[in-house]
N, C-alpha and C positions, 0 to 999 in steps of 0.2 A: 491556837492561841499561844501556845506555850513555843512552839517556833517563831512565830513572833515575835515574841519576846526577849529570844534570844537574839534572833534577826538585829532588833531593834539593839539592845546591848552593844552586838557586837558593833553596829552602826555608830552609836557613843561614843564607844570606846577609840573605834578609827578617827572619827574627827575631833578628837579631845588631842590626836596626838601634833606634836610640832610639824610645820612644814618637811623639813628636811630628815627628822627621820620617819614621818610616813614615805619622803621619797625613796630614801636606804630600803625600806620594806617595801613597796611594789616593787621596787627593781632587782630584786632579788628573789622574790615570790614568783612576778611573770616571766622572769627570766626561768627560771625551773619549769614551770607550766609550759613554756617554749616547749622548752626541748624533751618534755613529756610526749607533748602534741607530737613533732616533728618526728621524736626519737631518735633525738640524739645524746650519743654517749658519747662522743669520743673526745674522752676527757685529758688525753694526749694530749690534743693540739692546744690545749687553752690551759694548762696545770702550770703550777710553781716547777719548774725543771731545771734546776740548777746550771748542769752541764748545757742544755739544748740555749738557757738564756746567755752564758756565755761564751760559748764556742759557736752555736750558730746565732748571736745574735737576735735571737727571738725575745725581745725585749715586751713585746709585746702582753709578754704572760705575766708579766710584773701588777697590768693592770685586767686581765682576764681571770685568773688564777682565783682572787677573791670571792668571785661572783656565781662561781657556777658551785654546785649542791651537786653529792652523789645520791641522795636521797631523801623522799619529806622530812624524815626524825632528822637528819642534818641536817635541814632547812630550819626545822621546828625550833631544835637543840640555839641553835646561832642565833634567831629569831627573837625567841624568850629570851635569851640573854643579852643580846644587844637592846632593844625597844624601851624597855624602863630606863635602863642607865643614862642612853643618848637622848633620852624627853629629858628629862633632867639638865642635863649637860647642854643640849640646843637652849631649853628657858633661859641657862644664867648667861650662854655668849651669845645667843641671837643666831639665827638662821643662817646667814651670809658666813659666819664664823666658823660656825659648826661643820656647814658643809664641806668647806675651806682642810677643816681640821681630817673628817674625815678622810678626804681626799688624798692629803699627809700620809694618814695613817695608812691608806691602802700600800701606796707607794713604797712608802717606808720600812712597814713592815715583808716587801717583797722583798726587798733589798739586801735587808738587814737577814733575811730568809738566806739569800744566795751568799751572803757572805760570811755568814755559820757553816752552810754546806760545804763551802771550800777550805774552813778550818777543819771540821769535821772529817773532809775526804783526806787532810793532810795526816791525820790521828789514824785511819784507817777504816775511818766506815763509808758506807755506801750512800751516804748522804747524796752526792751529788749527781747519783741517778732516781732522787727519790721525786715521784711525782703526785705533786699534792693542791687540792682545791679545797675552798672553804672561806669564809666569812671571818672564821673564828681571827685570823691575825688581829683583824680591828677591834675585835671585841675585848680580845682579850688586852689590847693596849687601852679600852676604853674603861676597863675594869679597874686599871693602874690610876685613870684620871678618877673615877667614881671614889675610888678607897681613898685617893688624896683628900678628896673632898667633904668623908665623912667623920664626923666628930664621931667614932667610936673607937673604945682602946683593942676591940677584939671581933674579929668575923671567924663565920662556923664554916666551914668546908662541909658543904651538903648534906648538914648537921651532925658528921661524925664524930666531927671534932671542931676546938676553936684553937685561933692563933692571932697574934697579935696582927693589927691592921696592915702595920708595916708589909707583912711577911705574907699577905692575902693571896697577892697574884700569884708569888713563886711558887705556894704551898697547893693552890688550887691547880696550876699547868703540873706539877709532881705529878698529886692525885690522880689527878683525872691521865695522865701517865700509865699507873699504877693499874689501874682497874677496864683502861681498856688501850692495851697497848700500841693499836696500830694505830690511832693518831700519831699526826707528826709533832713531834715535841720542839722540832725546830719553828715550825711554824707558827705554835703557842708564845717559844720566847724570841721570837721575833717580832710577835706583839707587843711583849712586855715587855723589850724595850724600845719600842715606840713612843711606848706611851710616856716611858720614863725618859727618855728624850722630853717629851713636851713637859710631864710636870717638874722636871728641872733647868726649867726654861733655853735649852739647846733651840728650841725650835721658832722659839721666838722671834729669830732676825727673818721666819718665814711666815707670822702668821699674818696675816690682816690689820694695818692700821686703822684706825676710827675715820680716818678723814676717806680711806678707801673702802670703805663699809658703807659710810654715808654718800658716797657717790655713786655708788653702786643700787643702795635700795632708792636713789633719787633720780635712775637714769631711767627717762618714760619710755622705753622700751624694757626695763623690768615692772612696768606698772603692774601688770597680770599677776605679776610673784608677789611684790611687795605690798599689794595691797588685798591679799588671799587672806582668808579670817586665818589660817592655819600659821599664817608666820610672823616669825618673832623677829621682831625690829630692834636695831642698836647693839645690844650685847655688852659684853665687856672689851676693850681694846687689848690688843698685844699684852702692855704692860701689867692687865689689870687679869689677864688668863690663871688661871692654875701654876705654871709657868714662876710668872716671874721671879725668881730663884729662890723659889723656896723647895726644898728638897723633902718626899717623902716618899722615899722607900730604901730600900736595906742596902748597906753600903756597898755589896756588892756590884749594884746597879750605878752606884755613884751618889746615892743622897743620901741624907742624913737621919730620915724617918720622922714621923710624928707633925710635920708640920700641915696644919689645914686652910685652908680658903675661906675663912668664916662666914664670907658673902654667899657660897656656893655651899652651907651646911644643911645637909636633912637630917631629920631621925632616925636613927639605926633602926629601927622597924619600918620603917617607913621604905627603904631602899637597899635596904640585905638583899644581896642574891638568895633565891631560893634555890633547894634541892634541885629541879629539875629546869631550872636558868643553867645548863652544861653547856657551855662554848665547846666545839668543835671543830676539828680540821682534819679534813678527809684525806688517805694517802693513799694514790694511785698507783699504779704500777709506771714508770715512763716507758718510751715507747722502746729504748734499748737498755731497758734495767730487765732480770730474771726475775727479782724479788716482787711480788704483788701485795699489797695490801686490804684489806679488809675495810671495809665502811664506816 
């Protein structure tokens, strides 16, 4: 009975969440169960690799990189921390949008990866033989849009401590730095500034207009999607995103702090990251680096 119950819970819970990021989660889930099954590891060929994406051209890792997991707890870790926020975030722009955004963000954040590495290689570190898998880049640019959008003056870094909203994302990629060092911290703030890209409206001249949202959920060949009880229709347009220049995070980043989306506000109980919501990004060894990293 009591399995059941949980069964039944857990079954709730799944279909309660948005189209698009129950899709982020199975494809990220069975993608790991894959290569459980098959056993495969070799996380070489699919990692963030700075050097291999520009010298050999392997661009491909730009969009492989994100998706594969060195282990459940860094499936779990990414998991719990992306699934609350992106419900949220899918409800206020709509399914079409959202997925749109993430999409962005995977990209973006790879990008934005390879091109810290090669500041970083120019400083003298080994960044750009460092080879790293994980979710976390999106997450953590999605942390940047969440905290934009919460009317509260201060978040707690996995209750140790609190800091002002502004200063969430930075404070949290430090931390979690801090305490467990072999993530990659490029790959943390190459999320965050993704995401600060989008909530200072840079990213705007790419996101989805309304009229193309609307053609999109009216074309009968997406009838199947658009008319799935799980997804969320219309959204906000381009102009009406997080985005449009309203600036909130530390000027470091380029904004100004403090300003919120008031259409887009919850309760700061309601949507605090919790303690064990820990974004992650795994770093591998690449396949012509010495240095190896830890999980």
């Amino acid at each position: 009975m009591h399995g059941g119950s949980l069964q039944t819970r857990g079954g709730d819970w799944f279909g309660s969440l948005p189209l698009g990021t129950k899709s982020v989660l199975l494809l990220n889930v069975c993608l790991y169960v894959s290569c459980v099954l098959f056993g495969y590891d070799a996380f070489h060929e699919v990692c963030m690799a700075p050097h291999w994406v520009l010298h050999q051209l392997q661009v491909y890792r730009i969009l492989t990189a994100p998706l594969f997991h060195g282990g459940i707890i860094h499936l779990a870790f990414n998991m719990t921390a992306f699934v609350p926020m992106a419900s949220s975030l899918e409800r206020l722009l709509g399914s079409v949008q959202f997925c749109h955004i993430v999409f962005l963000f995977v990209a973006l954040s790879s990008c934005f990866h390879v091109a810290l590495a090669v500041v970083a290689g120019a400083l003298g570190f080994n960044a750009m033989h460092e080879c790293a898998i994980g979710f976390s880049g999106v997450v953590f640019g999605v942390i940047v849009v969440d905290t934009h959008l919460q009317m509260v003056p201060r978040r707690s870094v996995f209750g140790f401590f609190s800091v002002p909203s502004q200063y969430y994302p930075v404070s949290l990629a430090l931390f979690l730095q801090v305490i467990i060092p072999s993530v990659s911290f490029l790959g943390h703030l190459a999320g965050l500034l993704a995401g600060s890209a989008y909530v200072n409206g840079y990213l705007n001249p790419l996101l989805l207009r309304q009229t193309t949202i609307e053609t999109l959920e009216g074309n009968p060949r997406a009838s199947a999607i658009s008319t799935h009880p799980s997804f969320v229709a219309g959204g906000a347009s381009a102009d009406a995103s997080p985005g449009a220049g309203g600036a909130a995070f530390p000027a470091i980043f380029g904004g100004g702090g403090g300003a919120v989306l008031t259409g887009g506000a919850q309760s700061g109980d309601a949507q605090a990251t919790r303690w064990w919501q820990m974004p992650t990004f795994a770093r591998r060894n690449a396949p012509d680096s010495q240095e190896a990293f830890a999980n």
